[in-house]
Structures are given as C-alpha cells and as structure tokens.
C-alpha positions in Angstrom: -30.2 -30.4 -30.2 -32.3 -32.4 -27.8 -34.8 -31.4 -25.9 -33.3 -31.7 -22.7 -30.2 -29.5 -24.0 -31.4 -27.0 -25.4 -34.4 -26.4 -22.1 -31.0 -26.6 -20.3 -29.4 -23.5 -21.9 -32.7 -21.4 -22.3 -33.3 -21.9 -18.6 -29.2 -20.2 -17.8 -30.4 -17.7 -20.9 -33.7 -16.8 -18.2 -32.1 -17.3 -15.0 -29.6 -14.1 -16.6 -32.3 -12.2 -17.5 -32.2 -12.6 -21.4 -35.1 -14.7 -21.9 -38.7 -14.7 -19.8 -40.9 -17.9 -20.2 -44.7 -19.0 -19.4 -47.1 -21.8 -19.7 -49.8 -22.1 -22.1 -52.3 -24.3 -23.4 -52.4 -22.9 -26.8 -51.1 -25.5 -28.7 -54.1 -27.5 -27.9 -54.8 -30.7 -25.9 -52.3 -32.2 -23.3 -50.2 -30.7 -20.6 -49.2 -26.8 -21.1 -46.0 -26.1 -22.9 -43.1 -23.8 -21.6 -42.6 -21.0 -24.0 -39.7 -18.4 -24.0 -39.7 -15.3 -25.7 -36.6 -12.8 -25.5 -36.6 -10.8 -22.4 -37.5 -6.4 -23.7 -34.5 -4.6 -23.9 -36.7 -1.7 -22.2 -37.0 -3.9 -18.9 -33.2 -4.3 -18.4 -31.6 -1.8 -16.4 -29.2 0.4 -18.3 -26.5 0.1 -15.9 -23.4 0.5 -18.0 -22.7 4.0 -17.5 -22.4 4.2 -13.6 -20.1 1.0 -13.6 -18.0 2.6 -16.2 -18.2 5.6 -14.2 -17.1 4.0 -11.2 -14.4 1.6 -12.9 -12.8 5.3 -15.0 -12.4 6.4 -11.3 -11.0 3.4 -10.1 -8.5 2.8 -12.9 -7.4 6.8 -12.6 -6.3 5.9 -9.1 -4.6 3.2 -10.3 -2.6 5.2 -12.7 -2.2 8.1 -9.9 -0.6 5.9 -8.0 1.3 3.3 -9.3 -0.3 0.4 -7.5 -1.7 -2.9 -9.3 -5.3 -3.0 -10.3 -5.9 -5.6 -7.0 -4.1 -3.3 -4.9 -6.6 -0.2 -6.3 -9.9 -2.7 -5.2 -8.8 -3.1 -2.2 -8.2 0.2 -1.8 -11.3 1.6 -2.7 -13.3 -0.9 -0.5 -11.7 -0.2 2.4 -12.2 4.0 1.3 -16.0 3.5 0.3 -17.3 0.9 2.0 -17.9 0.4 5.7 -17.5 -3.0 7.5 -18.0 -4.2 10.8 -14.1 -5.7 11.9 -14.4 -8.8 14.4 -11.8 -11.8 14.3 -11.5 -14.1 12.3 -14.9 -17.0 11.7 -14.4 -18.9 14.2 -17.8 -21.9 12.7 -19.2 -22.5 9.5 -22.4 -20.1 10.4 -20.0 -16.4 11.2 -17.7 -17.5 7.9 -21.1 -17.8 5.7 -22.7 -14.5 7.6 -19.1 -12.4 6.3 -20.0 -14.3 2.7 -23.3 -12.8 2.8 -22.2 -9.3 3.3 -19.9 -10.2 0.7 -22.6 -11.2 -1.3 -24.6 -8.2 -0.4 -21.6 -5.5 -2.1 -21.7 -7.5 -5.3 -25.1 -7.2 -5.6 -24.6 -3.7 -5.3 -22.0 -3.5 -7.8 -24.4 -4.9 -10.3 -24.1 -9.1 -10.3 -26.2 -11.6 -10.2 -24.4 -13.8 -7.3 -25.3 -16.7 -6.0 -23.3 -19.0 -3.8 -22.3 -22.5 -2.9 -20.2 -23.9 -0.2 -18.2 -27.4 0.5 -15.5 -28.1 2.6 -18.3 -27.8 5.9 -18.5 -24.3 4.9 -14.6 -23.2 4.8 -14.5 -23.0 0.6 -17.6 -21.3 -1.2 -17.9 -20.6 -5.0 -19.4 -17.4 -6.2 -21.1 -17.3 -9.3 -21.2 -13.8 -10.7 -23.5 -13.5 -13.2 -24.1 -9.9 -15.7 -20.6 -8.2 -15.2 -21.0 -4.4 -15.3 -17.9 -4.5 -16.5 -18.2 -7.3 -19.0 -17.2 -5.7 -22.8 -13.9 -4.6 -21.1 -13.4 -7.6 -19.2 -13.2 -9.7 -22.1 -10.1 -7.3 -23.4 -8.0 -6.5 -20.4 -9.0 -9.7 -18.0 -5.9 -8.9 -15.9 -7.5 -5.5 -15.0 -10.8 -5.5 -14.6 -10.5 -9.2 -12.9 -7.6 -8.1 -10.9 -9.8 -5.1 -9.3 -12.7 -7.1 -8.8 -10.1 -9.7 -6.9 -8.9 -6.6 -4.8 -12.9 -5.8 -3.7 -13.0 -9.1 -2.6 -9.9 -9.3 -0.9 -10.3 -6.0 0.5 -13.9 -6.9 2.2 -12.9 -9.9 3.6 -10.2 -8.0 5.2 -11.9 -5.0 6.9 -14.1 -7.8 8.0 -11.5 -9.6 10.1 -10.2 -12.2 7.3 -7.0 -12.1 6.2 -5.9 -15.6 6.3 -7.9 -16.4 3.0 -7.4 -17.8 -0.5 -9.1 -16.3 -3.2 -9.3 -16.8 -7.3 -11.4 -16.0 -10.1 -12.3 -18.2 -13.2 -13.1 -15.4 -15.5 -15.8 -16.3 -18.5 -17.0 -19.8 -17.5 -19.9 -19.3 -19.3 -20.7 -16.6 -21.8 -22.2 -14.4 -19.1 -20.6 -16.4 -16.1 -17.4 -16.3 -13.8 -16.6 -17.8 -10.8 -15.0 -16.6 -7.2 -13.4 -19.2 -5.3 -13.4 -17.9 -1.8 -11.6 -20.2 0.8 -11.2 -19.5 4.8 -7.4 -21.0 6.1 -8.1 -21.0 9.4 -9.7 -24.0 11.2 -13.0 -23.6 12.4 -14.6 -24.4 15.8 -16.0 -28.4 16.1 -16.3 -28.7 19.5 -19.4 -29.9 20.6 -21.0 -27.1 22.7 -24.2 -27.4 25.3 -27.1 -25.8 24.0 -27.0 -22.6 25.7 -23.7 -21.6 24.4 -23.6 -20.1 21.3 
C-alpha cells in the first residue's frame, strides 16, 4: 500500500485507541520518523462488563414489557438520566449546546464521539467510535442499534426537542458508526443588536 494509505489507516487505528505512536531519530540521519506500536491491552479500560450489565437490564425491560428496543432507550433515559426541559433551539448556538449534553451521555456510555455539523448548525453527524456494545451489535443490529436510537431520541426529548430526525449508519468503519441528528424546526436569523442575546 502507499505510504499515504496506509499512515491514513494507522492514524483511525490511534485515534481509536489501538495503536500509540512517537518520533524518533533512530533510524539515523534526516527528519524523525513516526513509529506505531500496538496500544497494551493492560491500558484499555475493561469496560465490557458494566455495558453488558446495563444493556442485560435494559433488554429485560424490554421483554417485561413488550415495547420495541427504541421504545426501551427512551425509556430508560428519561428514568435514569436528568435533563434540563426548555423549548425548542431557537439559533444554531442552544441547538449545538443540547448536542453537547448529548455528547456528554455518550461519553458516559463508553464512546468515543466526536461531532460535525452543516446545514448552519440544524444537521450534525455523530461519530461514535468503541461501541460498548460492539460484539452484539454486529449480531442483532436491530437491537442494540434500535436502543441506542431510543437514548438519543429520548434525550433530545426531555430536552425540549421533539421535532427531530434521527438515524444511525451502523458499522461505517470497523470500529465506526454514525448518528445523523437533524433539528426540523427553523431557527432564529434575525439580525439582533448587540445587547440582545
């Protein structure tokens, strides 16, 4: 592969924590190379058996009571996690703030999440990177997917949004999916003086 390709994929294979790299000068004269060497399994955190944990509990409820596995996120979100309510965004800057505490519970959860936005602000993609859930994802998509749809959903909701569009792109990458999160309603573009907020 060429060089370019293959510093391409190690630097994903970093940025998820598989590989660590450094600089060094060993090789002799000229500028210092980049080396990679594979990340210690002893410095990854052994997170697997609290997400199952937490996803056994979820999925009992599920079963309990007969709802979908979207219906059981949402569900749990709105019994575990505490939100401030206010209406809906009304600019670009109080949609991205309710992203960020969006952000914030996936991080939690155990992701790597990063974000991007177009659209002026109203459609963002979340990258979610390191699944907890990620060996049972890749054999019942439609559950694990569908609950992690119903977290989101439910957040957004207990945070005043309910007039949004959401949908997941399950295994993008190896270790990747994405969230596309999408506010309906029109923001605010009038022009305001600058002492109104």
């Amino acid at each position: 592969m060429h060089v370019t390709t293959m510093r391409f994929h190690l630097d994903q294979l970093e940025h998820a924590g598989l590989v660590l790299s450094h600089f060094t000068t060993a090789f002799g004269v000229g500028r210092p190379r980049k080396v990679y060497v594979l990340a210690p399994e002893a410095d990854r955190p052994d997170r697997s058996a609290t997400h199952l944990k937490l996803l056994a509990g979820l999925l009992s409820e599920a079963f309990d009571s007969n709802v979908t596995p979207e219906q059981t996120g949402a569900r749990w979100i709105q019994e575990h996690v505490e939100l401030e309510r206010t209406g809906p965004a009304a600019t670009p800057g109080a949609w991205l703030t309710k992203i960020g505490r969006l952000m914030d519970i996936l991080r939690r959860w155990g992701y790597s999440a990063d974000v991007s936005t177009t659209g002026g602000g109203r459609s963002c993609r979340i990258d979610l990177v390191d699944c907890p859930f990620l060996d049972l994802a890749r054999v019942y998509p439609e559950v694990v997917c569908g609950i992690h749809r119903g977290l989101l959903v439910g957040a957004l909701a207990q945070m005043g949004e309910d007039d949004v569009e959401i949908s997941l792109k399950p295994f993008v990458g190896p270790n990747l999916c994405h969230a596309h999160v999408h506010a309906n309603q029109l923001f605010d573009i009038a022009p305001r003086g600058p002492d109104e907020p």
